[in-house]
C-alpha positions in Angstrom: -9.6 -22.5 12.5 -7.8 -23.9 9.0 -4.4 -22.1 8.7 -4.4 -19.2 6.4 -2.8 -19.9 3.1 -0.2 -17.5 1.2 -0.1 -17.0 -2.6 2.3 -15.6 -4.3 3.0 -11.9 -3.7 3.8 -11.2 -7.2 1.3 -12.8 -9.7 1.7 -13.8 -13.2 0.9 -10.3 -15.0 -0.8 -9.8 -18.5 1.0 -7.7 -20.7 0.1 -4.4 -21.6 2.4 -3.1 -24.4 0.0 -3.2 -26.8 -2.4 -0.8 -24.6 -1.5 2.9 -25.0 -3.0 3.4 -21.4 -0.5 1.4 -20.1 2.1 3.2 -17.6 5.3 2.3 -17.5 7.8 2.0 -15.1 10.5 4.1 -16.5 7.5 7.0 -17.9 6.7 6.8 -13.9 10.2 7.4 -12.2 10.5 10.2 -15.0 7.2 11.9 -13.6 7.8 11.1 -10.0 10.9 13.6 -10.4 8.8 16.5 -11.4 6.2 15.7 -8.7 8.6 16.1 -5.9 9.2 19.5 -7.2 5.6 20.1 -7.8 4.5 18.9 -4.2 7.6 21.4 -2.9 6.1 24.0 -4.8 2.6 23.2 -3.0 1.8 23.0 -6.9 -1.1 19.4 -7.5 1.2 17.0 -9.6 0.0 16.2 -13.2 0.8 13.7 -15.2 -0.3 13.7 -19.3 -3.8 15.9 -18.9 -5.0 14.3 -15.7 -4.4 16.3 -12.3 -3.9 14.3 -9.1 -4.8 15.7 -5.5 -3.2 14.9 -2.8 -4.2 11.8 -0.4 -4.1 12.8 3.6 -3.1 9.5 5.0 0.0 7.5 4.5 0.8 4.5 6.6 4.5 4.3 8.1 6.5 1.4 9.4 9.0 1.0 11.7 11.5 -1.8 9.9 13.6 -2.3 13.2 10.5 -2.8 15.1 8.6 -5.5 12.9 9.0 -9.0 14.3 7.3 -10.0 11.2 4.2 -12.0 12.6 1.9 -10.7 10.1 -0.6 -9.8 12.6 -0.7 -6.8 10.2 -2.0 -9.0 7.3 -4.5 -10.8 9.0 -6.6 -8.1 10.4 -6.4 -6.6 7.1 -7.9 -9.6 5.5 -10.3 -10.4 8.3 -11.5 -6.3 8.1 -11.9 -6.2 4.3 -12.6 -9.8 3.3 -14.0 -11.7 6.6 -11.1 -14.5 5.8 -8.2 -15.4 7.7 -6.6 -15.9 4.0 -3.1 -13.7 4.6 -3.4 -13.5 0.6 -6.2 -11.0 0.5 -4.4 -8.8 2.7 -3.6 -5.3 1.2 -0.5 -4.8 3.2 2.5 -7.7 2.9 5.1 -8.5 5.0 8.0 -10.6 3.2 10.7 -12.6 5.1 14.4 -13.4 4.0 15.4 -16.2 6.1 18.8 -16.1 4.7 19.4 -12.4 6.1 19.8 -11.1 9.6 18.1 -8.6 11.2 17.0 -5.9 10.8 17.5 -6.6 6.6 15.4 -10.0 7.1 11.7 -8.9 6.8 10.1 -5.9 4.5 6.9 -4.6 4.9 5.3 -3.9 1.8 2.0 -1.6 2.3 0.4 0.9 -0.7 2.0 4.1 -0.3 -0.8 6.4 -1.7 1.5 7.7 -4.2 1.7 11.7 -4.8 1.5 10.4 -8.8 -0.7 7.3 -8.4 0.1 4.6 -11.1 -2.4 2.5 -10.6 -4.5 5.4 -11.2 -3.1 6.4 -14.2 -3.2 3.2 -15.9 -7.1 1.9 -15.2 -8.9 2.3 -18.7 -12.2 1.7 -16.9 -11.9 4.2 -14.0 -11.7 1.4 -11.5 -8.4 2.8 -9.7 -9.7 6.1 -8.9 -9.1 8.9 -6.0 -11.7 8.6 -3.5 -12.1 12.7 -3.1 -15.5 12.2 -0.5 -12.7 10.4 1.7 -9.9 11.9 1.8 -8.5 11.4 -1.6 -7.3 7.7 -1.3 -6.5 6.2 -3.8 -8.7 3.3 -4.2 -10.4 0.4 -6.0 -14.5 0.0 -7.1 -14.5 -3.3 -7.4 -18.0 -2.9 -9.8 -15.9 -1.2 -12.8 -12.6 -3.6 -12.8 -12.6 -6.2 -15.8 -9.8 -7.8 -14.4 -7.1 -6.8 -17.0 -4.3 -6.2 -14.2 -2.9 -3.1 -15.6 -2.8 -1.4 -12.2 -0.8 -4.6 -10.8 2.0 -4.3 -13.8 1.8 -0.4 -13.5 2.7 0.0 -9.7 6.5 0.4 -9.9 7.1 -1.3 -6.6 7.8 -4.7 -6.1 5.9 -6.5 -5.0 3.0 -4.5 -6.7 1.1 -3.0 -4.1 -1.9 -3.8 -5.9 -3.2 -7.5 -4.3 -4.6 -9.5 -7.3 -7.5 -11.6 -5.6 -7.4 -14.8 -7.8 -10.7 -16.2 -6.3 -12.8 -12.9 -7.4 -10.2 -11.8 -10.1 -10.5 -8.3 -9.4 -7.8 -6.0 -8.4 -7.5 -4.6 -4.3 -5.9 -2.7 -2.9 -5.5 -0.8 1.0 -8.3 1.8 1.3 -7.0 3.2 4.3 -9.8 1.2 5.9 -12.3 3.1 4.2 -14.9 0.0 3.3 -14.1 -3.2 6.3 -17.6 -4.6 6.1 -16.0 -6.8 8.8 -14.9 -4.6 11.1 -17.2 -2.6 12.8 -14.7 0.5 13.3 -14.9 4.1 11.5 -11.5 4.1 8.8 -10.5 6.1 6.3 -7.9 9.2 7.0 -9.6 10.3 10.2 -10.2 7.0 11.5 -8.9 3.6 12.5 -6.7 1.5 10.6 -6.7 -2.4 10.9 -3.1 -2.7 10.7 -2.3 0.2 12.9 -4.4 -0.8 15.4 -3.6 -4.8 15.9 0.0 -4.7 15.1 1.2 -6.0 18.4 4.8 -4.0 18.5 2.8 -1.1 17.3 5.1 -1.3 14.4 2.9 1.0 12.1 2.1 4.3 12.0 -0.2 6.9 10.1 1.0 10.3 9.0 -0.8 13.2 7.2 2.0 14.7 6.2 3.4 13.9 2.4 6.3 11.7 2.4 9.0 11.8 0.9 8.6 9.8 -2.4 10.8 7.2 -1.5 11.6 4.4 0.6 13.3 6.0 3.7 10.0 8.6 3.2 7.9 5.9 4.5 9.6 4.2 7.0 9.8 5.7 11.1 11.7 5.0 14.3 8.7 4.1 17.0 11.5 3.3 19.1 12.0 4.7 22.5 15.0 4.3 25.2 13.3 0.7 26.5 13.9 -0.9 23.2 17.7 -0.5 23.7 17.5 -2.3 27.4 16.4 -5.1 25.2 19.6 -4.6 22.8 17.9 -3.0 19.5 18.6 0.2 18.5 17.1 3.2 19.0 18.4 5.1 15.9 
């Protein structure tokens, strides 16, 4: 089996200032604060006219417990693409060899946001919210031109939306909604590739909301036996 290559995480984005769909990063941190009241009000968050509901997944990970093998991104790919290419993985695991643990790997996976950027930005109607499958935020491949507005509109880095250079299409995780190579049920009531296959069972899905930030999707999986073998447990 050839080794699976890596590109970079972050690509080279078009610019879209001169697009008055575009989304920017500080017009999203100002919305995300009244969407956290909305949520806590039970009220469906808006941004401009458009009205988002909320997804009824989320994927969680445990930071402490990562080892950082990328097990994760392969059975993503393998699921969604049928290529052991860690690339076209929609979840991303990045390692700092020049920190120590637990601040040396990040695991970067779509968070489903509450106010979904990507969304928001699309002019074709690409990035949409999936409500047949539980509202997940997701991407039809048969109405993206390519322009990368949803990678330069996710505020996170790196973007949570996976640029696939060989197709030049936007992806993005689905919650495991569409694996034509993977002959498992996903989506909010089913399995997840990552979930499933990460060997320290590092990941976890929730139904409950989040909080809207980065502690919000992170989770101790710990128990008492990971502190015989000196990691904590807090």
């Amino acid at each position: 089996m050839p080794s699976a290559s890596i590109s970079a995480l972050t690509p080279a984005h078009k610019g879209c200032a001169a697009s008055s769909t575009c989304l920017t990063r500080r017009n999203f941190l100002k919305w995300s604060g009244i969407v956290i009241i909305a949520v806590g009000a039970g009220v469906s968050p808006v941004v401009g006219r458009t009205r988002f509901p909320i997804c009824h997944g989320y994927l969680l990970v445990d930071t402490k417990k990562c080892q950082g093998c990328m097990t994760c991104m392969l059975a993503c790919a393998l699921a969604h693409e049928g290529k052991h290419n860690l690339s076209r993985a929609r979840i991303q695991v990045v390692q700092n060899p020049f920190e120590k643990y637990p601040d040396d790997t990040f695991q970067m996976q779509c968070r489903q946001c509450v106010v979904p950027a990507c969304v928001a930005s699309c002019p074709t109607g690409a990035l949409h919210v999936d409500t047949a499958s539980g509202n997940v935020r997701r991407v039809d491949t048969s109405l993206c031109n390519g322009c990368e507005q949803c990678v330069t509109a996710c505020p996170y880095t790196p973007s949570r939306i996976v640029w696939n250079a060989a197709a030049r299409l936007s992806q993005k995780c689905d919650l495991c909604i569409n694996t034509p190579y993977w002959n498992e049920t996903g989506g909010p009531s089913g399995k997840k590739a990552c979930v499933e296959l990460c060997p320290m069972k590092a990941i976890a899905f929730t139904t409950q909301v989040p909080e809207q930030t980065d502690t919000g999707y992170r989770t101790n999986l710990r128990d008492k036996s990971w502190a015989i073998m000196g990691y904590p447990t807090d």
